[in-house]
N, C-alpha and C positions, 0 to 999 in steps of 0.2 A: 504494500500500500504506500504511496506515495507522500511525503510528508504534509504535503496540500491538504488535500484529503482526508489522510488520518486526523489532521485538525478540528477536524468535524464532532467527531467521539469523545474527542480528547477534551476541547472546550465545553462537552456537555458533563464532562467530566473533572470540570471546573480548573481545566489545566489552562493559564496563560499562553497565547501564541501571538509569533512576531506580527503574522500575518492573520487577521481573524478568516474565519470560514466563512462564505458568503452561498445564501439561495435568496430567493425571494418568494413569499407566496402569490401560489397562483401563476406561477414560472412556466408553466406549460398553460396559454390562455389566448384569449383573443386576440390580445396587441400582436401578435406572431402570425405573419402570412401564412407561415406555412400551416400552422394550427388550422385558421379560417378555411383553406383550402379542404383541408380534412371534415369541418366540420358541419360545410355546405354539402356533403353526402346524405347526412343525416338530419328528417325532420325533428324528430325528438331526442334530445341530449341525452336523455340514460338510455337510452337504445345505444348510444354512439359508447357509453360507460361500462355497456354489460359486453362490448366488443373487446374481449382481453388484448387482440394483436393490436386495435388499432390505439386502444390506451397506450399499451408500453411505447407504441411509434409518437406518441404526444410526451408520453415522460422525458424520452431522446431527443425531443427536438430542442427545449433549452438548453441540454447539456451539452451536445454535439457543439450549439450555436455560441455556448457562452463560458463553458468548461466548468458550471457550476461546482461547490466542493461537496453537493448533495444533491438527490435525484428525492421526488414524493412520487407518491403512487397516482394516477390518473387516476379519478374518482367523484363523486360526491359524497356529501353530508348524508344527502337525505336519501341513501340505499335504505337503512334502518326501517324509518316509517312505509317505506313499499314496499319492505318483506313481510312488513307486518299487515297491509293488505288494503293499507290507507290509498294504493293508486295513484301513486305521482306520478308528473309526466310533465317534462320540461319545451313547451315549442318556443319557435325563437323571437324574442323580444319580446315574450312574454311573462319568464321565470316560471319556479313551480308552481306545477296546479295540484289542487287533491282532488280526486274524484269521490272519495271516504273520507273527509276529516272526521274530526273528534268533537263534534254538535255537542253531547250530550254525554252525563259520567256511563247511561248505558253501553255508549259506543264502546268505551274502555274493555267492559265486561265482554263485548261480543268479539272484539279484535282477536285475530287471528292468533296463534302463541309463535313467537319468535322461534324460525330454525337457522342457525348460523348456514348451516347447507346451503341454504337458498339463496346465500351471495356469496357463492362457491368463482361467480363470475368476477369478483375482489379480487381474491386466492389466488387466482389462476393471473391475473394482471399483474400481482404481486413476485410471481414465482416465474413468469416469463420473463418479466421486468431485471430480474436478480439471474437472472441468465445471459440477457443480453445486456445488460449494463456490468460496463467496467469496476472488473472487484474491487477496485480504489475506493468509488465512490458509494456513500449509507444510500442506501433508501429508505425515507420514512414514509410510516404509513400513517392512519387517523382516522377518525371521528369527530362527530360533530357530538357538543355536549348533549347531554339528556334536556336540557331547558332547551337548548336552540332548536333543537329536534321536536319538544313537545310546542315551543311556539312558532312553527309550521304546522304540523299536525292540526293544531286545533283553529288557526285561523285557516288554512287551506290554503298559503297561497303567501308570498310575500307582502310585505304590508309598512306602509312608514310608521303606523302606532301601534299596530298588532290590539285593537282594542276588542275584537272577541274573546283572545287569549288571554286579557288583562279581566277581563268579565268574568272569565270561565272560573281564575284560580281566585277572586275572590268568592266568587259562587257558591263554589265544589274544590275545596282546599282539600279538603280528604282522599279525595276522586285523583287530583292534581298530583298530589305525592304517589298514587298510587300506580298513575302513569309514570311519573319520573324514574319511579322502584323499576319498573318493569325495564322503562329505554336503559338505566343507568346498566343492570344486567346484560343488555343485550349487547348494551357498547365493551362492554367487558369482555364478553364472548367472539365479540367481530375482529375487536383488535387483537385480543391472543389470536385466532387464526392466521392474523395477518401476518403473526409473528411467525407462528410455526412455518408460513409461507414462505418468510426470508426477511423480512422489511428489520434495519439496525436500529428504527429507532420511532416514534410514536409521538403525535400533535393533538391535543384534544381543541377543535375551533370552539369557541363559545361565541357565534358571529351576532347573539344577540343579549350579550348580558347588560350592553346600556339602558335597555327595556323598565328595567328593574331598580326599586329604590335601594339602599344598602340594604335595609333590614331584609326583605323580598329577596335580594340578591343570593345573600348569606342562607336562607330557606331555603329558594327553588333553583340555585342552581350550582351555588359552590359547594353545596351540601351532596349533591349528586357527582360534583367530580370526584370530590375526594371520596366516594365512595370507588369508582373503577378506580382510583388510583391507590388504594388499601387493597382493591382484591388483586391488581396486576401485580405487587408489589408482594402478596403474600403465595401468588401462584408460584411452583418451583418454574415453570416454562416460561413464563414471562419476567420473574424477579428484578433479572437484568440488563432490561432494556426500560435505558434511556426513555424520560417523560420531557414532554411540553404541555406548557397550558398558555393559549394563547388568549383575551379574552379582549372583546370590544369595549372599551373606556368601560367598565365597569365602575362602580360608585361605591366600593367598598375602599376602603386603604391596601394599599402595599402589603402593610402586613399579613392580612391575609391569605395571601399565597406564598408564607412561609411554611408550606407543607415540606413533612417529613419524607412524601413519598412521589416528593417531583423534584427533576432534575434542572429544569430549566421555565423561568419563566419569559414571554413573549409580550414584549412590550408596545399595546398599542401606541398611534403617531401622538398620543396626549400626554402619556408618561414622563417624566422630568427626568432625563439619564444621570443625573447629580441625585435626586429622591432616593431612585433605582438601585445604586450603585450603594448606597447608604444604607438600602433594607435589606439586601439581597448577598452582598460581600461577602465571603466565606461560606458562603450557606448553599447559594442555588449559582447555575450558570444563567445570561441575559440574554437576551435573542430580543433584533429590533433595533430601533423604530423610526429610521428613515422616512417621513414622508412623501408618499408617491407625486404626491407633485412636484416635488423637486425636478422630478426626471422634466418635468415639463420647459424647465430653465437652461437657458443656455449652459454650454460647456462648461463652463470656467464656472458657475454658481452648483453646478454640481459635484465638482472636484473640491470646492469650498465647503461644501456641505460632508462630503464623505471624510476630509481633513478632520473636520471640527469634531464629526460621531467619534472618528478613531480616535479623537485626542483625550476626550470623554473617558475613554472606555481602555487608552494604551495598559495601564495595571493592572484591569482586572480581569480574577481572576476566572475566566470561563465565558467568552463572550463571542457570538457570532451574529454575523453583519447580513442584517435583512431588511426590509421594511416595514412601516409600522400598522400595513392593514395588506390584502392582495392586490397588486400592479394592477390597474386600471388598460381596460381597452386601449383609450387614449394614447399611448405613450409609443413613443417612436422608438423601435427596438434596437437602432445606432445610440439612443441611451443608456441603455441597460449597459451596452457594451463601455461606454466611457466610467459608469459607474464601478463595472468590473475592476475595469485596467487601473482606474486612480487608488483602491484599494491594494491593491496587487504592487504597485508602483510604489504607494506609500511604507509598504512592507518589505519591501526587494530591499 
């Protein structure tokens, strides 16, 4: 393994490096011709997600293009709730839809039971993936958390206030935890296979915990990670592989994701890397939080920008260089590339 590379492990393993390890989420996505190319074959996105070959050919296309120091698994969030029979289906320019949401606490009772088998089509992109990607570089795999997951589920469908989903769990609080129990097991179950499948390392998204007030927070959602993250941790097959938890400005403090049983926290673009660096020192590795707009800025303000994170962050101990939410469409992929090199450059 190449010392680039190994970096990756290393810094989740709270090891300092000269050079930090750099991916970005959402690194195989639409800003990428060649991605769009691909994904004008396809009306519906998870029809294009349950295609094991043509995923791993999307994992390859930012690594090939950018020499990333990590590869993720092509995928979405919301495999979960359509194994469980909720009916998703993504058309384009649309986002998901549910064809079953979660109306009603009956619904809950009638839902389908969770069989990891049935996103055997994960597995198998994971496992191709770790075949045809160079042994150098980790592949991480993921989940979306048990809240971000139940607030789809119950609204059906993306949403800027998600106000069904805020109805539902003051409603049916009981009902509410009782779907959380259910997703939080099943994320447990999805990611150990991913594991046995080959993936080095594990990202839980929580793309919706700004939704939530702190108290709310700390109930319906951080209450659910650190559940999979107590059972991965106590599993003998998954014990040691490397955690992320990555979570949208949430409204609790820092401290809170002082867990014992995560490696690395992922700093949204709001986070203070002076806060960070403060709560987190000796304890967890950082990951983050470049904001993607930057890329949008001339050359010279983005080499400014990547100067100043690394300057932030030169000490500590266990730190890798990503963004601070997923790379936007938008973004002209000759940037990513400047972004690379001034990183790279600055470490040489």
């Amino acid at each position: 393994m190449t010392e680039l590379n190994r970096n990756f492990i290393a810094a989740l393993n709270r090891k300092t490096q000269k050079t930090p390890p750099i991916w970005i989420m959402r690194q195989a996505g639409r800003y990428l011709p060649e991605y769009r190319k691909v994904r004008s074959n396809f009306k519906n996105f998870l029809d294009m997600c349950k295609t094991p070959e043509i995923c791993c050919e999307l994992v390859l296309q930012p690594i090939e293009r950018y020499d990333f120091d990590a590869a993720i698994i092509f995928s979405d969030i919301l495999t979960i709730p359509d194994a469980l029979g909720l009916g998703v289906s993504f058309l384009e320019g649309k986002g998901p839809i549910f064809s079953n949401p979660i109306k009603r606490p009956e619904d809950i009772s009638n839902m389908a039971n969770f069989n990891p088998d049935s996103l055997d089509y994960v597995y198998k992109t994971a496992e191709l993936t770790r075949k045809e990607l160079n042994p150098s570089i980790p592949l991480i795999g993921f989940a979306g958390s048990p809240w971000t997951l139940a607030a789809y589920s119950i609204e059906g469908s993306s949403s800027k206030n998600f106000d069904l989903t805020k109805s539902f769990i003051e409603n049916h609080s009981d009902d509410a935890h009782k779907f959380l129990d259910i997703l939080a097991d099943a994320c447990f179950e999805y990611l150990k296979r991913q594991i046995i499948s080959g993936v080095d390392a594990i990202q839980i998204f929580d793309s919706w915990a700004n939704l939530l007030s702190e108290e709310q927070y700390l109930e319906y959602s951080l209450k659910y990670i650190k559940k999979i993250l107590k059972k991965l941790s106590e599993d003998p097959i998954t014990s040691k592989t490397p955690t992320i938890v990555f979570a949208r400005d949430p409204k609790c403090t820092l401290n809170e994701f002082k867990l014992d049983n995560l490696s690395c926290y992922g700093m949204f673009t709001s986070i203070d890397p002076r806060s960070a660096i403060s709560v987190f020192e000796g304890t967890h590795a950082l990951q983050g939080n470049l904001d993607p707009k930057i890329l949008l800025e001339e050359d010279s303000v983005i080499k400014e920008s990547v100067l100043k994170m690394l300057s932030e962050f030169k000490d500590f101990p266990g730190y890798i260089f990503n963004l601070g939410h997923g790379i936007t469409p938008d973004i002209n992929p000759d940037k990513v590339k400047v972004l690379v090199e001034a990183i790279r450059e600055a470490g040489s």
